[in-house]
C-alpha positions in Angstrom: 35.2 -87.5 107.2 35.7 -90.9 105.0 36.8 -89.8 101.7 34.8 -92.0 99.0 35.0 -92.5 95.1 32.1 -95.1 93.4 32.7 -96.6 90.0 30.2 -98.9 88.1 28.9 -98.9 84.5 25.8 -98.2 85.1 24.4 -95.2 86.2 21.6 -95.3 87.6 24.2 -97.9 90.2 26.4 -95.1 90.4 23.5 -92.5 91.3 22.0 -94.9 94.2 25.0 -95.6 95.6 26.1 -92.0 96.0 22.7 -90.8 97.1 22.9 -93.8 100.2 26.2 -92.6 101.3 26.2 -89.3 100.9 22.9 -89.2 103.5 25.8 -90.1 106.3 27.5 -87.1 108.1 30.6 -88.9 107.9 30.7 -90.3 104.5 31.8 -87.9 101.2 30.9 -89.0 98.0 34.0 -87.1 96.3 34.0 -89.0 92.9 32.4 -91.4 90.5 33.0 -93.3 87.2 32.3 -95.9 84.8 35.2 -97.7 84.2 38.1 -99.6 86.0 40.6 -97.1 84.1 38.4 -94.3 86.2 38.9 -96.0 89.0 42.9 -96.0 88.9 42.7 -91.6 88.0 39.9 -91.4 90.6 42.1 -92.7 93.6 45.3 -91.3 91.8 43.9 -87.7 91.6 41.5 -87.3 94.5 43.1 -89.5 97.0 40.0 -91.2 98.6 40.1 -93.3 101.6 37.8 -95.9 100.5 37.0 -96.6 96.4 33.8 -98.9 96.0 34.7 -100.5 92.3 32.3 -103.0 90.4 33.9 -106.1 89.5 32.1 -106.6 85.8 33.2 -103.5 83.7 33.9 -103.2 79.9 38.0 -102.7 79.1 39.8 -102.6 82.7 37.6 -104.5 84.7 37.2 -104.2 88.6 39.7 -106.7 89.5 42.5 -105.5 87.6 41.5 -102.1 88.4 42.3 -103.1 92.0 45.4 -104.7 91.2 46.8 -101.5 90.0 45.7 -99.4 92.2 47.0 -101.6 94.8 50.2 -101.6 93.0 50.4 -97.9 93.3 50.7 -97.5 97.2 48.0 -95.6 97.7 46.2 -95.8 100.7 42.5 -96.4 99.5 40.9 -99.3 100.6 38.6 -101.1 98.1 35.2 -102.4 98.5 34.1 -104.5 95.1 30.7 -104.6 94.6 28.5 -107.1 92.2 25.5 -108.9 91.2 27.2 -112.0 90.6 28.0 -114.0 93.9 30.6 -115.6 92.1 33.4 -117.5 93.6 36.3 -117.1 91.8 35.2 -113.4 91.6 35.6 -112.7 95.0 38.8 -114.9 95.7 40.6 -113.2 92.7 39.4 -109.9 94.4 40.7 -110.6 97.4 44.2 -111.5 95.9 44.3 -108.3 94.0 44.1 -106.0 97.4 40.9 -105.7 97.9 39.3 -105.3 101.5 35.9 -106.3 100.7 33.3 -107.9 98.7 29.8 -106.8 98.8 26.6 -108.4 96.2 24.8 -104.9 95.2 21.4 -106.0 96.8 23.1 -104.9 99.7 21.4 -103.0 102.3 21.8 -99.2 102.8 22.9 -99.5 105.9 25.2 -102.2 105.2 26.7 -100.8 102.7 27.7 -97.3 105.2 29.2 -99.9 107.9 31.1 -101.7 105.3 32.6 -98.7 104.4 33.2 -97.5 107.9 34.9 -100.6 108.4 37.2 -101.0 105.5 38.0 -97.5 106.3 39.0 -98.6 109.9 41.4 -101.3 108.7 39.4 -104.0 109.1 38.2 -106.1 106.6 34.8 -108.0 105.6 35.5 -111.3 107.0 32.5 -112.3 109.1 30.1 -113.4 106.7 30.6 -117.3 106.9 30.4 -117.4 103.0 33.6 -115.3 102.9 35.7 -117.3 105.2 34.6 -120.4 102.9 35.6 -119.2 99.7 39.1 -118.0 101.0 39.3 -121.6 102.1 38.4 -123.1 98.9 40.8 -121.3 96.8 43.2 -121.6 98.9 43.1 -125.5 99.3 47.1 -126.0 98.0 49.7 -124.5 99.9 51.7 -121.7 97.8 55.1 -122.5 97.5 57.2 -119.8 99.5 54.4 -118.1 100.8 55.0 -119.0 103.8 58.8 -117.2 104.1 57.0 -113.8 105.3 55.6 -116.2 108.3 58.5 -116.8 109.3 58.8 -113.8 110.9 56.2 -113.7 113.3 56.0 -114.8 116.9 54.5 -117.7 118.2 51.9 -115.5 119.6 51.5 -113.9 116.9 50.7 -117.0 114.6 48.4 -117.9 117.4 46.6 -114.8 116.5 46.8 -114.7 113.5 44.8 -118.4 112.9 42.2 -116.4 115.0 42.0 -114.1 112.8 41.9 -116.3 109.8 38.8 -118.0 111.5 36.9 -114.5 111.2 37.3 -113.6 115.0 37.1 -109.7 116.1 39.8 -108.1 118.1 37.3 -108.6 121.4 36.7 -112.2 120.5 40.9 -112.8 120.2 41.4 -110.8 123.0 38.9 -113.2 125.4 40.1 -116.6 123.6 43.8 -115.7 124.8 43.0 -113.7 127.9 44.5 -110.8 126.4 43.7 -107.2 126.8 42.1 -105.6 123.6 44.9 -102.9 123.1 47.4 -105.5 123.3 45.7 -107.8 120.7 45.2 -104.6 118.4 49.2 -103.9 118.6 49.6 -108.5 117.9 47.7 -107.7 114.5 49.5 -104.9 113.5 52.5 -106.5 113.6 51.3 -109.1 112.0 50.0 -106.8 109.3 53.5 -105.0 109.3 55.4 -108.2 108.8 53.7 -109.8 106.5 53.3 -106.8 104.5 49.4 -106.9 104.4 47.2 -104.3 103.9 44.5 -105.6 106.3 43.2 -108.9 107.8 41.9 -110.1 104.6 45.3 -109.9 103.2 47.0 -111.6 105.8 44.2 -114.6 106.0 45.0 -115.2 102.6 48.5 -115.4 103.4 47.6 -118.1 106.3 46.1 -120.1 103.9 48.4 -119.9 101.3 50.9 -121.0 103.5 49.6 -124.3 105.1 49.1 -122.1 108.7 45.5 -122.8 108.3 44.3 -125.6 107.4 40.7 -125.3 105.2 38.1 -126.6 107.0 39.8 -126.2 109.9 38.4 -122.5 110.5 35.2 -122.9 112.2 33.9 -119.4 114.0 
C-alpha cells in the first residue's frame, strides 16, 4: 500500500485529488493540508511514502516546503503539482528534492501512475518538456559539482548520460547490451554515489557538472 499525504490551498484541489487516488486499491490517502508548513508535520508525523505538495501556497510555499522536508531524511518522495507550467518553477523544484512535476489538469489516471512511479524510485523524466527545462537551467556548469562524479565508473557515467537523456532501465539495458537487472544495480550505484535520491536528482547532477551537455540529450 503507497502511503500518500496531498497539500494545496484550495480545497475543493485537495478533495479531487484525494477522491482520484483513493479509488485505487493500492493508493491511501492518509493526510491532507493547506499549507507548505503542513506539508513538513504531515510527512514528519505520518510518514507517507509519497507527499503530492502544490508549488503556489501562502507563507511556506511548495518549493521550500520540499526543501525541508528533503533536508529532514525522510523517505517521502515528492510530487509538486500546479497550474502554472512555469519554468523556473519546475527547475527550482527539482533542485529542492523533488521527484516530480505534474500541471493539475492532469489526468486521473496519470496522476495514480505518477505516483506509483515516484513511489518506485523512478522519477518523471520522460515528458520531453521536462528533459528541456533541466537543460535550460542547467546551461553553466556548477563549479565542484562535478567532485561526486568522480566516483563513478566509466560504465557507470555511460549510464548515467542515458539516463540523463530520459531513457528507461529496458531502453539502457538494450543500447549497452546489458541485462536489465544488471543496469538496475549500474543506477543504484550511481544513485548511492552521488548521493541522489532518484534519477531526477542525479540528471541534475549531470548537468551541473558539464557530463551532459544541453542539447545534447536527444531521446
Amino acid at each position: 500500500m503507497i502511503r500518500v499525504v496531498v497539500v494545496d490551498d484550495q480545497a475543493l484541489v485537495r478533495g479531487g485529488f484525494r477522491a482520484i487516488l483513493s479509488a485505487h486499491p493500492d493508493i491511501d490517502v492518509v493526510g491532507e493540508g493547506g499549507t507548505g508548513k503542513d506539508a513538513v508535520t504531515l510527512v514528519h508525523d505520518l510518514h507517507p511514502d509519497v507527499a503530492l505538495i502544490d508549488v503556489r501556497m501562502p507563507g511556506l510555499d511548495g518549493i521550500e516546503a520540499t526543501r525541508q522536508i528533503a533536508a529532514s531524511g525522510a523517505g517521502c518522495r515528492v510530487l509538486m503539482l500546479t497550474t502554472f507550467d512555469v519554468d523556473e518553477h519546475i527547475y527550482n523544484a527539482f533542485r529542492a528534492g523533488a521527484s516530480g512535476f505534474l500541471l493539475k489538469t492532469v489526468s486521473p489516471e496519470a496522476l495514480a501512475l505518477a505516483v506509483r512511479a515516484v513511489h518506485g524510485g523512478d522519477a518523471l523524466l520522460a515528458p520531453t518538456i521536462t528533459r528541456r527545462l533541466i537543460e535550460r537551467f542547467t546551461c553553466s556548469p556548477v563549479p565542484d559539482a562535478d567532485q561526486r562524479l568522480q566516483l563513478l565508473t566509466d560504465r557507470e557515467l555511460e549510464v548515467l548520460r542515458l539516463v540523463a537523456q530520459g531513457r528507461s532501465n529496458t531502453e539502457i539495458a538494450t543500447e549497452l547490451y546489458l541485462s536489465h537487472g544488471t543496469v538496475k544495480t549500474h543506477v543504484g550505484r550511481i544513485l548511492a554515489k552521488l548521493e541522489a535520491r532518484d534519477r531526477v536528482q542525479a540528471v541534475v547532477r549531470a548537468y551541473e557538472s558539464g557530463l551532459v551537455i544541453p542539447g545534447h540529450a536527444q531521446g
